[in-house]
N, C-alpha and C positions, 0 to 999 in steps of 0.2 A: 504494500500500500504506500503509496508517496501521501506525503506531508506537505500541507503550506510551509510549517515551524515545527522544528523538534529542537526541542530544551534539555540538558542533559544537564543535570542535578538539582533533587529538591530539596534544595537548604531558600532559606528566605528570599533571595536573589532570583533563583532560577522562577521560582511561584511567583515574585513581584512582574518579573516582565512577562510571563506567561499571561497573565491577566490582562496588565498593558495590552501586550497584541491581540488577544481577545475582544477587550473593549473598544479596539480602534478597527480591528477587522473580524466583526458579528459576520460566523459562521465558518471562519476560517478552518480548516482541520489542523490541531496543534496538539503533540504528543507532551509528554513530561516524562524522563527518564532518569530512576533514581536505582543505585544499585544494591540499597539496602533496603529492607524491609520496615523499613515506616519512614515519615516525611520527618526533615530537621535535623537527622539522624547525629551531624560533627560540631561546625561552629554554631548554628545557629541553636542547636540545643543542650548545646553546653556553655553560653554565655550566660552573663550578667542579670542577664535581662533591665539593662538598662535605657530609657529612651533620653537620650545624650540632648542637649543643646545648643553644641558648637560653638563653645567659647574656645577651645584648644585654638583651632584650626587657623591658618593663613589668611587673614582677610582681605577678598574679593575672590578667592580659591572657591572652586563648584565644588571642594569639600566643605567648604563652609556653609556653602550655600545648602546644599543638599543636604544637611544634616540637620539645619533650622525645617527647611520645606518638610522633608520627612516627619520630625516631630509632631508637626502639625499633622503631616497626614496619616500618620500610627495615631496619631490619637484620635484622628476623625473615623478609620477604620476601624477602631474598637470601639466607639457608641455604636457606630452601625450594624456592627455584628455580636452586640451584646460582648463582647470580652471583659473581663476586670484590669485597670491598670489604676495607676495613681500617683496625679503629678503630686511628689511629696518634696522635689527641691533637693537641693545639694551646698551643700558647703564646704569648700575650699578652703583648708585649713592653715595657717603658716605659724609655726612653733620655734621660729628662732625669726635674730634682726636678717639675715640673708635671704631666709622666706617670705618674709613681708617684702622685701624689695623685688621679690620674682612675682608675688601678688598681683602689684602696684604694676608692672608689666601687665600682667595676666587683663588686669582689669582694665587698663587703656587697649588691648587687643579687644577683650567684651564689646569698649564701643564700637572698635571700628568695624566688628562681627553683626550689630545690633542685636546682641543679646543682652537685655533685661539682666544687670546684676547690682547688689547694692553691698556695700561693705559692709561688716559689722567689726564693734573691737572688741577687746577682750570681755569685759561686765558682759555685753548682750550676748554675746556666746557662749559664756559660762547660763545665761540667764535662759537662754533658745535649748539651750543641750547641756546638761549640768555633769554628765558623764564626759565631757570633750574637753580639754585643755589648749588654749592657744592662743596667742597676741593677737592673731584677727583671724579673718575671714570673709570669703565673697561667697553671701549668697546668691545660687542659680535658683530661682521660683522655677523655673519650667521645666526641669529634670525632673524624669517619671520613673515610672517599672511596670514593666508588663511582662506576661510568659510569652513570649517569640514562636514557641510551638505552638501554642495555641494560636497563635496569629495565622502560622504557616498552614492550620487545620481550614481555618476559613478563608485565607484563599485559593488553598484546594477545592472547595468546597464551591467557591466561585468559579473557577477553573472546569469544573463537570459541570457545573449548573447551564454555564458557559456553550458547554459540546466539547469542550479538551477531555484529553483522556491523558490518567495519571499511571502510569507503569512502574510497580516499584520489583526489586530484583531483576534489575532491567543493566547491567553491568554491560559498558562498552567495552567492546573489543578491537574496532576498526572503524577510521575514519576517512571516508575518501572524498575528494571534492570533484566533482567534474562539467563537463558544459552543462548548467543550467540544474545542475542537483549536488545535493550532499548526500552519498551514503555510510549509513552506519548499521556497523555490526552490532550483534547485542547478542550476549551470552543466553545460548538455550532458546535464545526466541528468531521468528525470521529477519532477515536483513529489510532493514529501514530505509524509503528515501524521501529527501524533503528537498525544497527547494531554498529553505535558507534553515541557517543553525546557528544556536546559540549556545553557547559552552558556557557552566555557571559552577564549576567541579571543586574547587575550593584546593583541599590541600590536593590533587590531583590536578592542577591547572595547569603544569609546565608538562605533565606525560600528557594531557590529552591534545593541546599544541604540538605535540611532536607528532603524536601519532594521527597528525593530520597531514606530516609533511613538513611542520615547519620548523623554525631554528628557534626560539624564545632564547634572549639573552640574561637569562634568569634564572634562580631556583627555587624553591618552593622549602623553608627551611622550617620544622615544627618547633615552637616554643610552648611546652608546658607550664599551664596556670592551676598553679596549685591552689588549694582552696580551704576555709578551714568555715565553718559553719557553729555561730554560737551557740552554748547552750542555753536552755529552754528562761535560766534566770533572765534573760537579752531581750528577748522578747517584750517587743512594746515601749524599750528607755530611749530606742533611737527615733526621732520624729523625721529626718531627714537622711542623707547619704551622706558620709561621711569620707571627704579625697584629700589629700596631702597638696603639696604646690610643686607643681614637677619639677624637675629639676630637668634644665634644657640639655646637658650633658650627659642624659643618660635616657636608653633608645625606649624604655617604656613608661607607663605613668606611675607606675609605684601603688601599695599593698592600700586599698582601698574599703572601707566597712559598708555594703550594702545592704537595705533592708529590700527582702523577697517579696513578691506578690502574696506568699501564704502565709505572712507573718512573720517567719525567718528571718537573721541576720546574716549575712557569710562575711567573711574575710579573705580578702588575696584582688587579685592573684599575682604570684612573684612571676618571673619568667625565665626561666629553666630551659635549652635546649632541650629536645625529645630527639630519643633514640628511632621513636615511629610518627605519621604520621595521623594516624591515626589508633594509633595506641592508647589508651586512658590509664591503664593501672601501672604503679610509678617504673615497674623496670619491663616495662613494654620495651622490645626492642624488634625491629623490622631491617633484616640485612639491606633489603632493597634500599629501601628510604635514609640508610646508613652512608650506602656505596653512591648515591648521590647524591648526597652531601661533600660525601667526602672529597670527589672527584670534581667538584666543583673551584674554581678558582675564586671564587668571592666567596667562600663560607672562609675558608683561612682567612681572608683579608678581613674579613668581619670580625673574629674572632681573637684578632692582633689588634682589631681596633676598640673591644669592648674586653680586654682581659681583665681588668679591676671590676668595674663591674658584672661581668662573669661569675669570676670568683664569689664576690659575696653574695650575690643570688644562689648561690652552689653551698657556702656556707648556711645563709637561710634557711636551703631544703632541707640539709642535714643536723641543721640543730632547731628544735622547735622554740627555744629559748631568744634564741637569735630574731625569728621570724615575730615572736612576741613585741621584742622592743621594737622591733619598724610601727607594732601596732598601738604600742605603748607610749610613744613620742606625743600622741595624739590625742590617745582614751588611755590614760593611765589605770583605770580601774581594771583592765581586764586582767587574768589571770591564767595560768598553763591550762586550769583545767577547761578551760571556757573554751576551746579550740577543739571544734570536733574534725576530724578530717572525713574529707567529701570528694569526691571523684572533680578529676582534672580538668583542666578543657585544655583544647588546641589551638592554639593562633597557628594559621596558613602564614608565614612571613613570608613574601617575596625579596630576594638579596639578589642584588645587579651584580656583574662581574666584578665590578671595584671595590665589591663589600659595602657598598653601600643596601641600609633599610629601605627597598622602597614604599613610603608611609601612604601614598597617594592611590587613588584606584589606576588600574591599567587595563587597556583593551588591546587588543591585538584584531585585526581585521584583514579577511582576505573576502575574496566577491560575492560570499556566500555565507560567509561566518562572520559571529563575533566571538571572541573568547575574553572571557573577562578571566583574567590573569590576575589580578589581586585587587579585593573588595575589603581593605582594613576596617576599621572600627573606626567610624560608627557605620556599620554597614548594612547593620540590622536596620536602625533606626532609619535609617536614609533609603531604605528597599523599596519602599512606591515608587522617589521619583527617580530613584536608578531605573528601574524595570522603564520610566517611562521614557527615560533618554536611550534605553537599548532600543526598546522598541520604535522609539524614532530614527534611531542608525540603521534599524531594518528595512522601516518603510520609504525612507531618503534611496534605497537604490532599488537597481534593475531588483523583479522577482517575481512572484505570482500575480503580484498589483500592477506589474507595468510589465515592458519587453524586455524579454532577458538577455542579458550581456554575456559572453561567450568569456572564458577565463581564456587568461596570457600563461603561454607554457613555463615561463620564470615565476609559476604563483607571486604578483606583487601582495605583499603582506603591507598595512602600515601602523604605526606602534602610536600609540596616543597615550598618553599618562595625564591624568588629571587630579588637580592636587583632590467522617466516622471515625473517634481517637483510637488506632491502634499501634501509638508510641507507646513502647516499653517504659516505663519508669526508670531512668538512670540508678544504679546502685548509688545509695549514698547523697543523691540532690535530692532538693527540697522537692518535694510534692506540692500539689496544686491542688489547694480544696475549693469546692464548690464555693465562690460566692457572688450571690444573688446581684442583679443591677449594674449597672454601668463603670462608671469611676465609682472606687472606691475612697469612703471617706477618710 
């Protein structure tokens, strides 16, 4: 059977544009191929479940952008589909004179982002969070939480409603591009063809770019976030989210207290190289995903370029003591025993050959594809109007909607960077209890 659109992975991404082309071409025929057996299945059901704000980000960057728009639009998506989330805010904490002055940064970036933030100082902080320690802080009002999987149910759900059809154990095997179709293999089932495709693979994104033929000047490196989940005493002292003030010098944001959609507090996550890709339990190790690393020339250069840092993320894992005081800087109350440990998650990290992080989203595109090669964080939050800028890169060329263009035997590729539940319950994450209505008070 040929496809208008076949999507290959159902993590929040691949569903957000699935819809997009849906809603923009009513009656299309559009597959969804995911190769495990439930929707969400890597990053998007192992994060935060944070819905981000986009104060970090570069201002006038369509990371910036997109991650305000998003907001807005996860959270218009969850009245509509009845989900619980709850803009409960965040607070950016600074615990010495040097953090206040990255603050004070942070907070002239706020405006030029146009995100809504207001400072507070010490008294009202102690007075907002009496459990929290610290000279100041920028509160973010519009930082939420919602469960992602549950998001990603209902736009499954809109996706059939739609006439798409969602295939899970649907594991590709073969990519081939040719005049005027894309085919793809797929384990156990028949060979697929469509006339345009979207790759959405996550820690998979540089093999299924190959296995299309082409060269990605990338790698796909896994970072383990380890996680620790308070006990039951925690429950209900924190009224917001609880983040440190990053420190520009070091490639991720640091050990952060979030409060769960089900009540839960977690802790983390550091970031630890993984042995696998998608490995969870701590000495998960995947030769494959080893031997590509290893043979890569920019994991070394990474690794020369973040060895102190390295290290004490290394030390972290191994001493739970250690991992305490990153959390203790902050919320001096807590205590060893307050750290329950909870299954991992995986950041997909993209590393260029120079060893350079690349932080920004990446597409790669040939006359029939797009492959999104790396969808950082905030990527969940931003999944609407990604889906709706791929789906606009689809409809922009030759394809089922107009006359089709015959490919160049040199495949030109061109590189663009811009800055019914039946999921398994993860071993050890919070659970999701039923609760009734909309946002949550």
């Amino acid at each position: 059977m040929t496809f208008n659109y076949c999507l290959i992975g159902g993590g929040i991404v691949g569903l957000a544009t699935a819809r997009a082309l849906l809603e923009r071409r009513p009656g299309a025929r559009l597959v969804v191929l995911e190769k495990e057996t439930w929707l969400a299945p890597h990053q998007t059901g192992h994060n935060s479940g944070v819905i981000h704000s986009g104060i970090y980000y570069a201002p006038g960057s369509l990371k910036a952008e997109l991650c305000r728009d998003g907001a807005d639009a996860t959270k218009a998506f969850c009245r509509a589909h009845d989900i619980p989330f709850k803009t409960c805010g965040k607070l950016i904490v600074a615990t010495d004179a040097l953090e206040l002055e990255r603050m004070d940064a942070l907070y002239r970036r706020s405006i030029e982002n146009t995100v809504e933030v207001e400072r507070i100082d010490r008294e009202r902080l102690a007075a907002m969070e009496p459990d929290i320690s610290g000279l100041g802080a920028l509160l973010v009002r519009a930082t939420g939480i919602v469960d992602y999987a549950r998001v990603c149910e209902a736009m499954a759900a809109d996706i059939r409603a739609a006439g798409g059809e969602i295939r899970l154990q649907a594991e590709v095997t073969g990519l081939s591009e040719g005049d005027g179709e894309v085919t793809v293999g797929v384990s156990g089932q028949d060979t697929l063809h469509a006339h345009n495709l979207v790759v959405c693979s996550g820690a998979q994104a540089d093999r299924l770019a190959r296995m299309a033929g082409l060269a990605p000047d990338f790698r796909i490196v896994p970072f383990r976030g380890e996680y620790f989940r308070l006990t039951k005493r925690w429950e209900g002292r924190l009224r917001h989210l609880i983040y440190p003030v990053p420190d520009p010098d070091l490639p991720f944001l640091g050990i952060h207290l979030t409060n769960m959609i089900d009540g839960s507090i977690t802790v983390g996550p550091n970031a630890m190289l993984g042995m696998a890709r998608e490995g969870y339990d701590r000495f998960a190790v995947n030769l494959r995903d080893m031997g590509d690393a290893l043979l890569f020339p920019g994991f070394w250069k990474l690794l020369a370029a973040n060895l102190r840092p390295g290290l004490e993320e290394l030390r972290n894992s191994l001493f739970r003591r250690r991992y305490l005081a990153q959390c203790r800087k902050y919320c001096p109350a807590l205590e060893l025993d307050d750290l329950e440990p909870i299954e991992a998650g995986i950041r997909a990290q993209a590393v260029g050959r120079d060893g350079s992080l690349i932080h920004d989203f990446l597409f790669l595109d040939t006359p029939r594809a797009v492959f999104v090669c790396n969808a950082p964080s905030p990527a969940a939050t931003s999944a609407l109007p990604i889906g709706t800028h791929i789906a606009q890169r689809l409809l922009e060329r030759p394809g089922p909607h107009a006359p089709s263009c015959p490919i160049e035997e040199d495949r030109p590729m061109n590189t663009t960077t811009f800055p019914v539940r039946t999921r398994p319950q993860a071993p050890g994450r919070p659970g999701l209890r039923p609760i009734p209505g909309r946002e949550v008070a």
